[in-house]
C-alpha positions as CSV (number, residue, x, y, z in Angstrom):
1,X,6.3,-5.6,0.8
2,X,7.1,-3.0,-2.0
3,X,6.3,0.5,-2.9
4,X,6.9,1.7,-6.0
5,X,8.4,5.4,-6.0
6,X,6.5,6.9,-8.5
7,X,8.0,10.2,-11.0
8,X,4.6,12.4,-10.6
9,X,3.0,15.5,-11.8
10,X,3.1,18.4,-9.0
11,X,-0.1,19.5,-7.7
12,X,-1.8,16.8,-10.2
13,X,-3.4,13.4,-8.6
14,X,-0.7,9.9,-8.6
15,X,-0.5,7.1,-7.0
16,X,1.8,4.9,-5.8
17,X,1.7,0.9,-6.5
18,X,2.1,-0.9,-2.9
19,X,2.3,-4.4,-3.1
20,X,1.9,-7.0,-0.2
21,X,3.2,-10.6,-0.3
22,X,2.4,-13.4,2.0
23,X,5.0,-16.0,3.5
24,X,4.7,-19.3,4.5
25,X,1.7,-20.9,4.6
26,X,-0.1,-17.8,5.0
27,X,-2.5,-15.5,2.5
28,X,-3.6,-11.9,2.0
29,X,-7.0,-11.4,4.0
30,X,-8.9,-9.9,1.3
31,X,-11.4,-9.4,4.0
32,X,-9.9,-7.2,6.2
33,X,-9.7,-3.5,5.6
34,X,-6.7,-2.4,4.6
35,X,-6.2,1.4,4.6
36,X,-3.5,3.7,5.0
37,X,-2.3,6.2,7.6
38,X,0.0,8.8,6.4
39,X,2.8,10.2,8.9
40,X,3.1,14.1,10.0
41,X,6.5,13.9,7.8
42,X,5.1,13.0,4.5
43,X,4.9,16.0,1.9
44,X,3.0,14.9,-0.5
45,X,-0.7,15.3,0.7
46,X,-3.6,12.6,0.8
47,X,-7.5,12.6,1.0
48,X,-7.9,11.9,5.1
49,X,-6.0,10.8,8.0
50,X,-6.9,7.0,6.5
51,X,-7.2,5.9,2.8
52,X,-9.1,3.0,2.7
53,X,-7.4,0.7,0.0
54,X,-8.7,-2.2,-2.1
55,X,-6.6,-5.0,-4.2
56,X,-6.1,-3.7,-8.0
57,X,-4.9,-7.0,-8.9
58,X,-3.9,-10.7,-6.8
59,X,-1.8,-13.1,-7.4
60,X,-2.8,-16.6,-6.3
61,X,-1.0,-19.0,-4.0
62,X,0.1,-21.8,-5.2
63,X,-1.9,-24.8,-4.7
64,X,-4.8,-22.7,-3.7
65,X,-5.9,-20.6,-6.1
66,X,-8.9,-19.3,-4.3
67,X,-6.4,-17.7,-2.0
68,X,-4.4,-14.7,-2.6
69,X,-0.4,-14.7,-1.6
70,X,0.1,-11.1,-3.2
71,X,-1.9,-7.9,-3.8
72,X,-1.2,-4.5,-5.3
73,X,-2.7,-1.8,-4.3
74,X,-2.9,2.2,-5.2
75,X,-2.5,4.4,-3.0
76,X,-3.7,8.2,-4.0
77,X,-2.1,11.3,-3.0
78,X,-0.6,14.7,-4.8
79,X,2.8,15.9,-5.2
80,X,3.6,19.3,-3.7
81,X,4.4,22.0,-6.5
82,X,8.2,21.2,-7.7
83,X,10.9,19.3,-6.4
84,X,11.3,16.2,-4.6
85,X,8.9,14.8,-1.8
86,X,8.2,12.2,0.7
87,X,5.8,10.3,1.0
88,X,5.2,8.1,4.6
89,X,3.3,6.6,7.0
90,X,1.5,3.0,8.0
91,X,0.0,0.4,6.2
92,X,-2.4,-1.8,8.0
93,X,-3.3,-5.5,6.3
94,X,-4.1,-8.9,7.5
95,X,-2.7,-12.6,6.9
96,X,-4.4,-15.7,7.7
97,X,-3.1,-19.7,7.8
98,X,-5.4,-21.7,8.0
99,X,-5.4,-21.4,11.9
100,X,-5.2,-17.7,12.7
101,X,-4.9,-14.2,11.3
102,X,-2.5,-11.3,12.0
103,X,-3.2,-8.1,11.6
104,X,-0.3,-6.2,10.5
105,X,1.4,-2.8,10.5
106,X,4.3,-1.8,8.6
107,X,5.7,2.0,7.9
108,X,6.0,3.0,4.3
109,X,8.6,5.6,2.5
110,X,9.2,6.7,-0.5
111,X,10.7,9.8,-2.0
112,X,8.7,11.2,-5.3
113,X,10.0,13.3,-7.5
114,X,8.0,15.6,-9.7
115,X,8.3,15.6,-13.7
């Protein structure tokens, strides 16, 4: 997983590239619905208590193309008004093999620091 810490605009509307990659045998569940929960410690501010997210672009596994082993995603939010701020909270996806699916949750920081 990776976040890319963004240089923003304060007070204007960013985002933040997120990108998931599978592991071993597994693949992004495009079907799921990923979303976003931001944490009581993050700054910046969001639209909700969950940001639904969808895939801005995929990256196919190899020997299966019709599967997807990475995803970026944007995630929206604003900048508070000067200096540096933090961005956090939890990111909820899904892998499948081809036995089972996980559902996943991993935390998410960033700093973001305005221009």
């Amino acid at each position: 997983m990776d976040l890319q810490p963004p240089s923003v605009n304060p007070g204007k509307p960013s985002t933040v590239g997120v990108r998931v990659a599978s592991r071993g045998g597994y693949h992004v569940n495009l079907e799921y619905p990923m979303a976003f929960r931001p944490s009581p410690e993050s700054t910046v501010t969001f639209e909700g208590s969950r940001i639904p997210l969808r895939p801005v672009a995929t990256s196919p596994c190899q020997g299966h193309p019709q599967e997807s082993c990475a995803i970026t995603l944007d995630l929206p939010f604003v900048a508070p008004a000067g200096g540096e701020g933090r961005l956090g909270g939890t990111l909820a996806f899904s892998v499948c093999s081809a036995e089972r699916c996980l559902i996943e949750k991993v935390p998410l920081f960033t700093r973001v620091s305005s221009r």
